[in-house]
ROZA-232284 format. One record per residue: z, x, y of N, C-alpha, C, O in turn; residue in three letters. Coordinates in pm, whole numbers, plus 50000, padded with zeros to 5 digits. Atoms other than C-alpha are relative to their C-alpha. Example, Ala and Ser with C-alpha at 12.3 -4.5 7.8 and 13.67 -1.06 7.14 Angstrom:
# residues 2
500005008949881507805123049550500005009050120500665019450118ala/499944991849881507145136749894500734992350109500904997450220ser/
END
This chain:
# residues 397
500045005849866655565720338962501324993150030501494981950077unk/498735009649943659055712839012500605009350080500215020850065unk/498764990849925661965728739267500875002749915501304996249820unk/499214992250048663965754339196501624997950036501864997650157unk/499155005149991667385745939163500915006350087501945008750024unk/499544994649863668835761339505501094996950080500634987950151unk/498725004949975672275754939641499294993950144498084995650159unk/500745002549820671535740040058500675009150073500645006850194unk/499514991349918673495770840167499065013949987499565025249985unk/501224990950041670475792340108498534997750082497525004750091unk/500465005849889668885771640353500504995850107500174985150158unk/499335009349878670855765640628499414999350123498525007750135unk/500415005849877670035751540983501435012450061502655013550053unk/499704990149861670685780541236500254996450121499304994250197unk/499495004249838672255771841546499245007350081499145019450064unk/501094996149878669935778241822498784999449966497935002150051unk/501324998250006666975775341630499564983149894498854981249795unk/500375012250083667095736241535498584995550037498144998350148unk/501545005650033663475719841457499954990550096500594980050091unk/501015013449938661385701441737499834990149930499374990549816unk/499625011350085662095665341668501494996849969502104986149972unk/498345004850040665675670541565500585005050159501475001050234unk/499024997649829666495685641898500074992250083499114989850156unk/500115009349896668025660242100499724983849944499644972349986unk/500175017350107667535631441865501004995550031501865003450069unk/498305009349956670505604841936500565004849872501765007649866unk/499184998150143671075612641556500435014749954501115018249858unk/500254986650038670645647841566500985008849923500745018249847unk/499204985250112673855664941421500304988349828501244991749755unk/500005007850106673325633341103498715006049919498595007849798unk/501014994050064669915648541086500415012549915500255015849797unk/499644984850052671415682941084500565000849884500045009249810unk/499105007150085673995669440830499185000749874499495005749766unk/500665003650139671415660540601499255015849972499785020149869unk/500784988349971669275694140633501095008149955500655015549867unk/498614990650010672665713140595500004992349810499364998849727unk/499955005350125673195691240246498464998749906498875001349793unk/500824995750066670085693040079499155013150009498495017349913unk/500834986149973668445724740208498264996050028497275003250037unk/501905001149941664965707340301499865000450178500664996250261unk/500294996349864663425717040632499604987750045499104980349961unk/500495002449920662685697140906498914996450099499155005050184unk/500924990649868659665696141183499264987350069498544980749995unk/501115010049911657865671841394499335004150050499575013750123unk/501014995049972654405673041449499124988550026499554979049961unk/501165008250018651035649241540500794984349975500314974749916unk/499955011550013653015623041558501214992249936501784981549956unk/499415005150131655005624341244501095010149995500955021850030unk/498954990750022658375637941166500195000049815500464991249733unk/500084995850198658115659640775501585005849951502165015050007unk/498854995050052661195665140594499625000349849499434991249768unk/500014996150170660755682840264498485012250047497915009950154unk/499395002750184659385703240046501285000949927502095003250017unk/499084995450075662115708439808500375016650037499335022850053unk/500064994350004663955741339863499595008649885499975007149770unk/500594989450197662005771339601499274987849994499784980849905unk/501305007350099659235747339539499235011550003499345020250089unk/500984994950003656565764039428498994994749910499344988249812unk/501155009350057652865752139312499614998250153499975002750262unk/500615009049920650685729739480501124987650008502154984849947unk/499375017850000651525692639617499664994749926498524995449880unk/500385010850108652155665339375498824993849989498414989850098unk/501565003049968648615653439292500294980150043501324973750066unk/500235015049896647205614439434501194997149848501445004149751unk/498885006550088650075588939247500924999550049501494988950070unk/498535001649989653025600939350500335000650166500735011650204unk/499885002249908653335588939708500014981750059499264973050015unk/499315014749960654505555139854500304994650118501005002950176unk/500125002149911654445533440162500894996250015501304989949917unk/499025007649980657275522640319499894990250179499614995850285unk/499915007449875657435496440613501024987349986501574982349888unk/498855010849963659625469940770501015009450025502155005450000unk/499184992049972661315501940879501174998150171500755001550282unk/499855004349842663765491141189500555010450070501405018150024unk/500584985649874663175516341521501055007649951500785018949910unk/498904993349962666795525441505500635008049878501655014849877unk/499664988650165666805542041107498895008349975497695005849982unk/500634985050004665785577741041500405003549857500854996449767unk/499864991950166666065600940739501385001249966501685004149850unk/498714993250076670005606240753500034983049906500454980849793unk/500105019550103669595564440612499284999249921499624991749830unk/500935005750070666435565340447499955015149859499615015049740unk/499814991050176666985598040199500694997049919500394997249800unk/499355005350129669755585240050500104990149927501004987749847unk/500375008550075668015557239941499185001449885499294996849771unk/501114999150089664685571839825500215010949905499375010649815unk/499874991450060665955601839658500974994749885500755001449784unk/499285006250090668385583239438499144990849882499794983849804unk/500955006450065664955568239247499355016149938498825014249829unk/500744991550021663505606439204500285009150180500645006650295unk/500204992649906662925637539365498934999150103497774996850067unk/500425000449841661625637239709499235012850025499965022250057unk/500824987449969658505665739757500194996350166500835004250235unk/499165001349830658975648840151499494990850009498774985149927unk/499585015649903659225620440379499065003450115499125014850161unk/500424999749846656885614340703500404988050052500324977849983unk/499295009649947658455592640925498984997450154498835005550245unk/500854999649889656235581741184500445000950156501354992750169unk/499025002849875657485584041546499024997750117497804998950129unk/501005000649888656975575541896500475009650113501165019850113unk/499944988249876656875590042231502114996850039502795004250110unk/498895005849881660525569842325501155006349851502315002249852unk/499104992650098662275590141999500134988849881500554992249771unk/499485009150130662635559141772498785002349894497825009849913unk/501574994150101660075559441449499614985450010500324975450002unk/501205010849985657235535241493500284987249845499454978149850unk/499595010050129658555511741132499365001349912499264991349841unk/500424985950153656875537240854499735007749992499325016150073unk/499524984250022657255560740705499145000749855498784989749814unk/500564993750132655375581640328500865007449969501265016350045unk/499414996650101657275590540083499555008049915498355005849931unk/500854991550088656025614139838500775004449886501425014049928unk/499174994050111657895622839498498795011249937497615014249954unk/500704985650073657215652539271499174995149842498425001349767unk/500864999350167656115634138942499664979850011500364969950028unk/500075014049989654575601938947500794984049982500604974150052unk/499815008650071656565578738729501334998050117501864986950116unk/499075001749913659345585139031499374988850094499854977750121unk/500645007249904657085571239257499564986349953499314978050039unk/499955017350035656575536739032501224996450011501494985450058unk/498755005250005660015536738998500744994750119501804988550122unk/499104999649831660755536239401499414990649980500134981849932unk/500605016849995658255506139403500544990249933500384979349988unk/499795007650068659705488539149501324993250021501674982049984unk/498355002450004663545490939252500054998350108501054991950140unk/499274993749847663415499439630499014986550088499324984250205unk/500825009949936660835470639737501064988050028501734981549947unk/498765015049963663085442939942501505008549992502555002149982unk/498694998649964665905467039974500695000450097500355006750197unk/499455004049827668145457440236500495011850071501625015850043unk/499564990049972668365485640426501485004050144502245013450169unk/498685008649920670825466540711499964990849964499094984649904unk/499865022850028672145431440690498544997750056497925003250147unk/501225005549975669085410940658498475006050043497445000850083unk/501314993049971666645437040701499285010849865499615021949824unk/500434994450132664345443640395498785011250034497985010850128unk/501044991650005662205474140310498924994049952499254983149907unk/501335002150040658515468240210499535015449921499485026149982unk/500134989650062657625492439943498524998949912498244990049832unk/501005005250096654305497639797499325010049939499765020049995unk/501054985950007651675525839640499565000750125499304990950194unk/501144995649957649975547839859498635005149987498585012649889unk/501425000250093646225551839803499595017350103499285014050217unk/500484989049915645305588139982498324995150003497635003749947unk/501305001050062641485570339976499805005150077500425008850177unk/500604990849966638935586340020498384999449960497615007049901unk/501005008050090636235567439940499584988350134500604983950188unk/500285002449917634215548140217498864986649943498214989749843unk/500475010350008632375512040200498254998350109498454993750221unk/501115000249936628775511740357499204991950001498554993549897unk/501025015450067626475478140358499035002450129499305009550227unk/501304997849956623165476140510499145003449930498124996749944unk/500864992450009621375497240336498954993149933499184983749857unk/501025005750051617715490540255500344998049829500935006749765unk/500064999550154617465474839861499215009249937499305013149821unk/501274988850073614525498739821500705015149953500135022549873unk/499854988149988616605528939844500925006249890502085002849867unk/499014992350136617825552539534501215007350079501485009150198unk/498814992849990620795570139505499855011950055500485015350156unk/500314985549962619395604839531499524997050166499545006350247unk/500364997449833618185592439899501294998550102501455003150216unk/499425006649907621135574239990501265012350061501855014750166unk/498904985750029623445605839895499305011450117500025017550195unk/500394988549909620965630140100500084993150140500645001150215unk/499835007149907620925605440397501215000250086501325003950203unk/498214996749934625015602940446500205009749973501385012949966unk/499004984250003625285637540387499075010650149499415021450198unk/500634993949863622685646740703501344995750134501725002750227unk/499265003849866625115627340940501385001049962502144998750056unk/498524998549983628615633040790500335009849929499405015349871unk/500244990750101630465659140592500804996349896501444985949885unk/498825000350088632345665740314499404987849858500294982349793unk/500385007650060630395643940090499615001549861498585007149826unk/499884997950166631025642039700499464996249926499135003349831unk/500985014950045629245612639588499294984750025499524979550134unk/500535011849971627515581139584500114991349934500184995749819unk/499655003750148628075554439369499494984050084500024977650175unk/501005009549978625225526739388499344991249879498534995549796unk/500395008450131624585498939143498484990949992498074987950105unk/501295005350005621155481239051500504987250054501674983950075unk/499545013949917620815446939210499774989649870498694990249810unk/499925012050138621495416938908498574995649981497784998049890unk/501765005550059618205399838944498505011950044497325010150015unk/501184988050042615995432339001500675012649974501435017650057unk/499234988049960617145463138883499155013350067499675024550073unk/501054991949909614145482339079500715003150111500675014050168unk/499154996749879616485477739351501285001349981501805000049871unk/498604997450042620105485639447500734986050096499954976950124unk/499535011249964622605459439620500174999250148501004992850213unk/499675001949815622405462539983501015008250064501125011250183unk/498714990149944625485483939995500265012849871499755013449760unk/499484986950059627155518239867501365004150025501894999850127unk/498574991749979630555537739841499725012549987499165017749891unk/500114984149972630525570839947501535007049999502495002850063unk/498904996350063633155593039797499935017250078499165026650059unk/499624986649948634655621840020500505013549928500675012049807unk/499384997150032636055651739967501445002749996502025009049908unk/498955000349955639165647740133500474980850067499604972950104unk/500235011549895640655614140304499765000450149499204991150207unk/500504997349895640465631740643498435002649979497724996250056unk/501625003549996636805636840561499454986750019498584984350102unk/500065011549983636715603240518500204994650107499244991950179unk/498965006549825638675589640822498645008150097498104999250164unk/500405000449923636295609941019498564997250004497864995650104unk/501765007149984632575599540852500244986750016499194981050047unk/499775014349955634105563540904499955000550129498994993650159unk/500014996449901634615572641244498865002250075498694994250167unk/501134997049996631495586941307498874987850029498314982750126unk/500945013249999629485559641142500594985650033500184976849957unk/500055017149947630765524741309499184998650071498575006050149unk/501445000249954628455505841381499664998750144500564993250209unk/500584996549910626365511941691499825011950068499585015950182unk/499644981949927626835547941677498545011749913497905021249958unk/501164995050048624195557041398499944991349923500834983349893unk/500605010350031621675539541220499245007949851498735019149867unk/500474996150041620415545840910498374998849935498214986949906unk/501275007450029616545543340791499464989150146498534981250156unk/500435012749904616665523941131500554989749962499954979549998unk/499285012150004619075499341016501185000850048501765011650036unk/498724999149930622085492041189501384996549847501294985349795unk/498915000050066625455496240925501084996050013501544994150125unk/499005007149976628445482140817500715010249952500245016049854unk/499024989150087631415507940739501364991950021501714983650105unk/498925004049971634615503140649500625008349862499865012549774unk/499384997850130637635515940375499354990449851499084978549864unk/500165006550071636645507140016500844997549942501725006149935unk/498895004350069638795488239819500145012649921499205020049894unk/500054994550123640205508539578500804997949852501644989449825unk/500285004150133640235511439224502174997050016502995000350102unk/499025000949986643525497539080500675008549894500195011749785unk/499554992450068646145517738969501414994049853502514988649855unk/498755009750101647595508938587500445011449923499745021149892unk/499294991350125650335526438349499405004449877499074997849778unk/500364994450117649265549038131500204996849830499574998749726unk/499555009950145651195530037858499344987650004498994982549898unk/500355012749981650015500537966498454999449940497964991449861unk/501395002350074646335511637912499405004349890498245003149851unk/499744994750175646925526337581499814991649909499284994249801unk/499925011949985647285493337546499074990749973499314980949901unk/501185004949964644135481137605498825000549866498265009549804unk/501335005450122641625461737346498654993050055497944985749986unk/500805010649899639265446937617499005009450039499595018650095unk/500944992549917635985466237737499094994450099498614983250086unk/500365008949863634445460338085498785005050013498635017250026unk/501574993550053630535462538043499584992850104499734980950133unk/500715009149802628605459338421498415007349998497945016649932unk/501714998549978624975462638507499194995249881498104999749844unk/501355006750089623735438038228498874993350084498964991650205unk/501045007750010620615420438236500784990150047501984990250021unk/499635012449995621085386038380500094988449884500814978749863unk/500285008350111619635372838084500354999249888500124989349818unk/498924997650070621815387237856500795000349944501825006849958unk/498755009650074623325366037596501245008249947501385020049918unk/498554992450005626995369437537499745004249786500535010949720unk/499904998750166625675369137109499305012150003499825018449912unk/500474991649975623355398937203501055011850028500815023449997unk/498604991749967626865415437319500675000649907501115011949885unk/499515003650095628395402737043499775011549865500605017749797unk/500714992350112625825421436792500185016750033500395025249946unk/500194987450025625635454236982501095005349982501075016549931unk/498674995549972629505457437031500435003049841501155012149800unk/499375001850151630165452336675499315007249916500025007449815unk/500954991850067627655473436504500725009449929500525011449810unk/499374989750089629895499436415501124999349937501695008649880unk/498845007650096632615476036268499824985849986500374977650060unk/500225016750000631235441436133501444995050026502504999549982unk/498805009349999633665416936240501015005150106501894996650114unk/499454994749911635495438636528500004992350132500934994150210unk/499935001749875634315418736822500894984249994500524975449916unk/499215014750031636935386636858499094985350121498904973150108unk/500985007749865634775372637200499365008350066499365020650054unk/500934992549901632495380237454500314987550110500464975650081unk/500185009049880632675363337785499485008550163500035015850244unk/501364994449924629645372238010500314992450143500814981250140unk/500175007349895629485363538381499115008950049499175021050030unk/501224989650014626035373638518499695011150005498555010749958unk/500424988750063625505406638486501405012649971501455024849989unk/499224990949991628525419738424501424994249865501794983249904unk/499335007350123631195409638070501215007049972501645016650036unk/498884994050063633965418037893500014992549844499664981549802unk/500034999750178634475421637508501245004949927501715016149913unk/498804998750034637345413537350499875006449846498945001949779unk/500034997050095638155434337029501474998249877502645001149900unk/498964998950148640405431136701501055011750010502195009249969unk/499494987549972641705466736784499945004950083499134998850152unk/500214992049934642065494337022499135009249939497965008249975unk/501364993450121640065517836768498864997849999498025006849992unk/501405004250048637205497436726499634999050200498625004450245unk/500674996549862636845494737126500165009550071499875007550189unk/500274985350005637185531437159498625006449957497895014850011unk/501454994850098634275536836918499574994150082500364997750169unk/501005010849992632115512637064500015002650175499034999950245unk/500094995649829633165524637457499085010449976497905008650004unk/500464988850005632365561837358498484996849950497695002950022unk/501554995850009628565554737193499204989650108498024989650143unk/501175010949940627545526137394499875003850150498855001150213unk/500104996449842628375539737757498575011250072498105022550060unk/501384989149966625395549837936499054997149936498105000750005unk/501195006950071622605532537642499804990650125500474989450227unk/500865009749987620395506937738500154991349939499804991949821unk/500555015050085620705468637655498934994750069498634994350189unk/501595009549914617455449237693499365007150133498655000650209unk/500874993949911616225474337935500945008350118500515018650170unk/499204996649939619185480438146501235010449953502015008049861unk/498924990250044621505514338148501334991450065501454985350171unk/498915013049981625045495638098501425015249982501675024449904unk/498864991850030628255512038196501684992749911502054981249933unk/499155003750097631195506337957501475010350035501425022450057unk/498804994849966635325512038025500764989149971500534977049959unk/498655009050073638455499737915500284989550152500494992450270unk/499065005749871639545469938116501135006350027501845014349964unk/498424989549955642325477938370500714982850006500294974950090unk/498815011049935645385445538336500585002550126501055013350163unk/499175003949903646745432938628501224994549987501054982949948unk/498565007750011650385421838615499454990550050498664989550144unk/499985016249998650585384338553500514997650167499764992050247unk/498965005549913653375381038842499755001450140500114994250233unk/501284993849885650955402739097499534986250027499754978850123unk/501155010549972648595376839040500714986950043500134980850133unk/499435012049962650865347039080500094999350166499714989750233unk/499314994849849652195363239446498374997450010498184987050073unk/501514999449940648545363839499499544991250028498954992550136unk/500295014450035647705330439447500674994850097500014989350186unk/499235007349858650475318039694499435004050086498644996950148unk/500614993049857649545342839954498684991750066498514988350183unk/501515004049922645885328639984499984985849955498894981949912unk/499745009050043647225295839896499314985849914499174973749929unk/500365006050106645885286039612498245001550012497564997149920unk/501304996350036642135297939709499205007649883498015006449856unk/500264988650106641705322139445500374988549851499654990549753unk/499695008950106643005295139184498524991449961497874991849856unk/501145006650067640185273839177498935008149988498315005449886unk/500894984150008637835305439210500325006549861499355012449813unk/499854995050098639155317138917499274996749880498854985249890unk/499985001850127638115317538560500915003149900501045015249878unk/498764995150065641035316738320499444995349850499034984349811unk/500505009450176640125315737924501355004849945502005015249958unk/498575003850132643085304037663500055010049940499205018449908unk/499474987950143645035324937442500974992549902501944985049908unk/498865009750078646335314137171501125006149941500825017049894unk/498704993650037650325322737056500655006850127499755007950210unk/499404993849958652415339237260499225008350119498605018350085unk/500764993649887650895350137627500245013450015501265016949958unk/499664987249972650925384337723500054999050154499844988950221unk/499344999949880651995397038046499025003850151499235007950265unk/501144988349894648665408138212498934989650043499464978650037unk/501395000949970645225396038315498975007750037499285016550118unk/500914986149970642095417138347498844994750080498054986250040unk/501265001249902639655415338616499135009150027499465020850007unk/501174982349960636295439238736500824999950103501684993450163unk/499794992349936636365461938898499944997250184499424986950227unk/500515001449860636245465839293498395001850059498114995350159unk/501505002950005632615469039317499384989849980498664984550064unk/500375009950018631865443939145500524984550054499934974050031unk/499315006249952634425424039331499014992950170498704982350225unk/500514993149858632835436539656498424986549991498174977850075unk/501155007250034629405418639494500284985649978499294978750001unk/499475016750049630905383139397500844993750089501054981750071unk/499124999249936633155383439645499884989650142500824989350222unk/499775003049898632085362239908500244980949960499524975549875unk/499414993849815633865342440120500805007349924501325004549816unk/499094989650069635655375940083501764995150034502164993250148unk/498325004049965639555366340085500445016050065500155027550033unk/499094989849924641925385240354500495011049869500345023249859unk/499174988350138643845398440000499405005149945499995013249874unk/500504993550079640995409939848499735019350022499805029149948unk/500324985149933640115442040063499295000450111498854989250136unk/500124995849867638955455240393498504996850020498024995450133unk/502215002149978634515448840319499804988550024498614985650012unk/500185016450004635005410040379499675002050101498954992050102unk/500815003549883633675413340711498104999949967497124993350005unk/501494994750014630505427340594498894985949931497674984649939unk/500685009550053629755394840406500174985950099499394976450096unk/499445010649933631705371140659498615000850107498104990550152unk/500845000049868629145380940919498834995049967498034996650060unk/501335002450037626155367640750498975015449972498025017950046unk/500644990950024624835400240595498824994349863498055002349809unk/501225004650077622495375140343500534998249834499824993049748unk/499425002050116624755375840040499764987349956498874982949883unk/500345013350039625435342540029499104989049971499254977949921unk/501655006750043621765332240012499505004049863498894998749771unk/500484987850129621225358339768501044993949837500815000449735unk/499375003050058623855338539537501114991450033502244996050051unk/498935001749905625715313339676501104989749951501824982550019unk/498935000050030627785305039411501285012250011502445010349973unk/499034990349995629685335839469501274999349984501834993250076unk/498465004949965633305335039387500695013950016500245025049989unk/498884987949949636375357339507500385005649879500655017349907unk/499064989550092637845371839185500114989649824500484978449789unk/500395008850137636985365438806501435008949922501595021149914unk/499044996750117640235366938562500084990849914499934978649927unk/499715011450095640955355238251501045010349886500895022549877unk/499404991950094643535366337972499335001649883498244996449863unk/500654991550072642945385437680500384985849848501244976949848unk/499365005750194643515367037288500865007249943500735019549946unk/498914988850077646325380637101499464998149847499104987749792unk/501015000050110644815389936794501234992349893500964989549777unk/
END
């Protein structure tokens, strides 16, 4: 899946037959310029002006990962400015530049590289680059989600209904993904994520279902984007000695966790730290919480089927920026447990689901479903210690 190594005179821009969008641009023979020097095409369409693929690509498009947001883009910079920034981090599969009706681009633009680790690398270097005096880029992942947030729904209702239900009124529909409710697990939690097959599938059963447009069971719904999951380095979670165990029992002692985690290596588990139905289990090794992910995922503790996965770390420095942002709300919300020696560079928190569930008052930074709880949808009765976001660091063994 890479381009073929193609001179740009093998592509050249034909006089008389320049690309809608570049015709007539104030910049247009800088555009041409660039098009002439790399050999990628051109085209404006829906909105958006595409430059790339690579000349001789062949394959499919780079899969989800390797794509990147850019904003704080100002009206008056286009691609002959902004390629020779982003391509100097990795190859460039293409650029959409958003535009408007008056020719300038609306202030972002998607990025897209050919192999992922390009696309951390643009985030990592190109975020805050000044792209004029005093004017910084904003650089971040793009999430292609595709994955949809739904609250209302009756507690009575299984999965297998809720799945045949959103798939009568929308399409494209992949999955369901519905958790038991903490203090009964007879029931589920009032809400669901419904997993597309596309993000335009998505975009348009969101569409569809806002609310006052359809109802489901006769209940009126809340839709919206679901957070999504976060994305960590493959080295990073290689990494990883911590397992993230959700849908316990409430009742569920953390020594009961303790015993089953460790079963297949006395002495393997270093802690347990339980918050109600949902824990994490710190281990001695990566090895021993490998074993102990692979047989226990999917059993039954005390009555409840318990899912089991490697925590995902959050960069420490994330979390700090985070902390300012919502100024200092999330701090006392927090749970932070000691490490002793030498800190490491991470913190590990659940998942977005479970976020989604603990979550209220939902913070602006957390994700896009905080209305659903802000409005009085009964959460907060239902638990009203609730806090925004449980972290704590790991022990260095």
């Amino acid at each position: 899946m890479t381009a073929e190594d193609s001179p740009a005179s093998s592509h050249p821009v034909q006089h008389g037959s320049i690309p809608e969008g570049v015709a007539g641009a104030p910049n247009e023979a800088s555009l041409l310029a660039l098009m002439e020097r790399t050999g990628y095409r051109m085209v404006q369409e829906n909105g958006q002006r595409k430059y790339g693929p690579p000349p001789g690509w062949q394959g499919p498009s780079p899969p989800r990962g390797c794509e990147i947001f850019v904003g704080k883009i100002p009206r008056d910079v286009y691609e002959d400015e902004l390629v020779p920034v982003f391509e100097g981090v990795g190859c460039i599969y293409e650029m959409r530049l958003m535009m408007d009706f008056d020719g300038k681009n609306r202030g972002y633009a998607f990025v897209m590289y050919t192999q992922k680790h390009e696309a951390k690398r643009a985030v990592r270097e190109l975020n805050n680059y000044e792209v004029r005096p005093g004017r910084l880029l904003g650089v971040c992942s793009s999430v292609d989600n595709c994955r949809l947030f739904i609250g209302g729904i009756p507690k009575t209702k299984k999965r297998e209904e809720i799945l045949e239900e959103v798939s009568k009124v929308t399409e494209g529909v992949l999955d369901v993904i519905v958790y038991a409710s903490a203090a009964d697990k007879m029931k589920n939690r009032g809400f669901a994520f419904v997993e597309y097959e596309s993000h335009r599938a998505a975009a348009m059963a969101r569409r569809k279902l806002m609310p006052g447009r359809i109802q489901l069971w006769g209940h009126q719904i809340a839709v919206d984007w679901a957070e999504p999951e976060i994305d960590v380095d493959e080295d990073v979670m290689e990494t990883v000695k911590i397992l993230y165990v959700r849908n316990l029992m409430i009742e569920t002692s953390e020594e009961t966790l303790r015993q089953t985690f460790s079963q297949f290596s006395p002495g393997c588990v270093e802690r347990v730290k339980k918050i109600r139905d949902y824990a994490f289990v710190h281990f001695t090794s990566r090895e021993d919480a490998v074993v102990a992910m692979e047989h226990l995922n999917g059993t039954e503790i005390e009555g409840s089927c318990i899912e089991v996965t490697l925590a995902k770390p959050v960069d420490k420095e994330q979390y700090t920026r985070y902390q300012k942002a919502s100024k200092g709300a999330v701090a006392t919300a927090a749970i932070l447990a000691s490490s002793e020696g030498t800190q490491q560079n991470y913190v590990y928190q659940c998942d977005p689901y479970t976020l989604t569930y603990y979550g209220y008052p939902y913070n602006t930074l957390i994700g896009p479903n905080r209305d659903y709880f802000i409005k009085g949808w009964g959460y907060l009765s239902y638990f009203p210690f609730m806090i925004p976001l449980i972290l704590f660091q790991p022990k260095l063994a």
